[in-house]
C-alpha positions as CSV (number, residue, x, y, z in Angstrom):
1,X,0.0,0.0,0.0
2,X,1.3,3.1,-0.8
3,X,0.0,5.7,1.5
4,X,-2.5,5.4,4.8
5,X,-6.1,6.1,3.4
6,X,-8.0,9.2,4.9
7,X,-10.4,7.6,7.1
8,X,-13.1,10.0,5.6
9,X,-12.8,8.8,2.5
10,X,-14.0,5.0,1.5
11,X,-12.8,5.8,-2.0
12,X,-9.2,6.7,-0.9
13,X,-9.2,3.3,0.9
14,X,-9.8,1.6,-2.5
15,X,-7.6,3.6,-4.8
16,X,-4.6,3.3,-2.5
17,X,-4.9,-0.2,-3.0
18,X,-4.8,-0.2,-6.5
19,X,-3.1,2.9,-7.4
20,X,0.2,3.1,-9.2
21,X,1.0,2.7,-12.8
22,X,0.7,-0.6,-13.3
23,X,-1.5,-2.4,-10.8
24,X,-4.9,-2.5,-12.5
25,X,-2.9,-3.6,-15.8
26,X,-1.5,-6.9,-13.7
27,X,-5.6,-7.4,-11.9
28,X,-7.1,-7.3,-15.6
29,X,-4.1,-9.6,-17.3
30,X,-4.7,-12.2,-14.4
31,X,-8.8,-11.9,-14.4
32,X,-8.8,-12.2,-18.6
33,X,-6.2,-15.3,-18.2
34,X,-8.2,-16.8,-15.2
35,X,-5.7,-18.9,-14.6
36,X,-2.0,-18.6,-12.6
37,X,0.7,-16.8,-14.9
38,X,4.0,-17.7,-14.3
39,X,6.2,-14.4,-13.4
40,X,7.9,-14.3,-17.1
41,X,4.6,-14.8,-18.9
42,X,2.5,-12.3,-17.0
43,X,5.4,-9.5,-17.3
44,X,5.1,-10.3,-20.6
45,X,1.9,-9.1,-21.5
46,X,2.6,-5.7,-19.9
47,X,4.1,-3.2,-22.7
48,X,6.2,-0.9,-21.1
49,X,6.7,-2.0,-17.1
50,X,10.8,-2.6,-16.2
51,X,11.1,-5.8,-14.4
52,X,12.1,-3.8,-11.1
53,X,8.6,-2.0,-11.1
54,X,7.1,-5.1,-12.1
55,X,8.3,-6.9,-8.5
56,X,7.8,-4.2,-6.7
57,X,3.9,-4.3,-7.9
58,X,3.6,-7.5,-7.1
59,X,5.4,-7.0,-3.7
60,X,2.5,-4.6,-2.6
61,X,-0.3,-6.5,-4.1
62,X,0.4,-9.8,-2.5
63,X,0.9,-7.7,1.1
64,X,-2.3,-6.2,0.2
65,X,-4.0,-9.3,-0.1
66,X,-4.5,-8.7,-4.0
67,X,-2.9,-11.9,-5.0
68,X,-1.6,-14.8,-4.3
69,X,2.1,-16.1,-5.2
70,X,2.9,-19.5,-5.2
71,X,6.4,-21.2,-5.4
72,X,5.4,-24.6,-7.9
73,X,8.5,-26.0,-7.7
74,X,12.0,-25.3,-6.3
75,X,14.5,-26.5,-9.1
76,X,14.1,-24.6,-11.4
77,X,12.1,-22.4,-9.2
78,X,8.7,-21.7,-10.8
79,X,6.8,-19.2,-9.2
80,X,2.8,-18.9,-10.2
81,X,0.9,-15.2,-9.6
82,X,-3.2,-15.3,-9.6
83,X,-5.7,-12.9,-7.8
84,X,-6.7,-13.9,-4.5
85,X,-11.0,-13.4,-3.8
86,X,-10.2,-10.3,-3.2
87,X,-8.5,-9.2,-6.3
88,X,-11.2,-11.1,-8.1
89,X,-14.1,-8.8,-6.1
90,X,-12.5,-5.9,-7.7
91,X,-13.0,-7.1,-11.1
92,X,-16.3,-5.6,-11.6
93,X,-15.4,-2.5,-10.3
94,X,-12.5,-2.5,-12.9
95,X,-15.0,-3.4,-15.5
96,X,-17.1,-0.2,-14.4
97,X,-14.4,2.1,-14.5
98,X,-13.4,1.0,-17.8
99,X,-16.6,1.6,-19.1
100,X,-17.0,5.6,-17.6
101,X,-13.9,5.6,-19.5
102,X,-15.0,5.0,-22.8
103,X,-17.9,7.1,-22.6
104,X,-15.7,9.8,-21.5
105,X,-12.8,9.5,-22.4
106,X,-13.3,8.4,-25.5
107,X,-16.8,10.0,-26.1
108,X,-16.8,9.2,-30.1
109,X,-17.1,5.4,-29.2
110,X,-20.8,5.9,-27.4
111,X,-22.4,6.6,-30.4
112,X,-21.6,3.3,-31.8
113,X,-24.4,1.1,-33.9
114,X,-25.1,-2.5,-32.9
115,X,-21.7,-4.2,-34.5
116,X,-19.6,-1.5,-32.7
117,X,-21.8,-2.1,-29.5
118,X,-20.5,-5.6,-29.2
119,X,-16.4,-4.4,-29.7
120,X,-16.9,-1.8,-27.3
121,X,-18.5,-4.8,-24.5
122,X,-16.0,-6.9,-25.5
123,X,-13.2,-3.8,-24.5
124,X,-14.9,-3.8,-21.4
125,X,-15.6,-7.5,-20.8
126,X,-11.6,-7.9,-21.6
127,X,-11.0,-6.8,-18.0
C-alpha cells in the first residue's frame, strides 16, 4: 500500500490499493487469463513495465491481499501469480471504471451502432 487512506474517504481506501501505474494492468491480465501466470509470462503481457517495477507491484499487491504467489517447484524455481478473492471482487469494479472511460474519455465510441456495440463490450468484458 502506498499511502495510509483518509479515514473519511471510502474511495481513498480503494484507490490506495490499486493505485500506481501498473496495478490495475497486472488485476485485468490475471482476471482475462483466469488462470496462474507464471512471473515471465504475466510481465510479458505488460508493454512498457521494467522488471524492477514489475516486482515491486507484485510485492504490494500480494501484502495487500490482491494476489496470491505461489512457489510450484524449487528446481528450477517456478513461481505462479493469480488474484486472490479479493483481487477477483474488484474485477467488476475494474469493469465499471473501464466503461465511464470509454464514454468519457473516448466519447466518439458511445455513439456506436449494434456491431460496434459488441467491440466496445468486449473492450470492457476484456477486464
Amino acid at each position: 500500500m502506498i499511502g495510509a487512506p483518509r479515514l473519511d474517504c471510502a474511495v481513498d481506501a480503494t484507490m490506495s490499493v490499486i493505485e500506481g501505474r501498473w496495478k490495475t494492468v497486472i488485476i485485468c491480465k490475471l482476471a482475462r487469463n483466469g488462470a496462474p501466470m507464471r512471473y515471465n509470462q504475466l510481465m510479458n503481457e505488460i508493454n512498457g513495465i521494467s522488471p524492477r517495477i514489475f516486482t515491486i507491484q507484485l510485492k504490494e499487491m500480494e501484502k495487500d491481499g490482491l494476489i496470491i504467489r505461489e512457489v510450484v517447484s524449487r528446481s528450477p524455481k517456478c513461481v505462479v501469480y493469480s488474484l486472490s478473492d479479493r483481487g477477483w471482487s474488484l474485477v467488476p469494479i475494474l469493469a465499471e471504471l473501464a466503461e465511464w472511460g470509454l464514454k468519457h474519455m473516448f466519447p466518439n465510441m458511445v455513439d456506436l451502432n449494434d456491431e460496434d456495440m459488441s467491440a466496445r463490450e468486449n473492450m470492457v468484458a476484456e477486464i
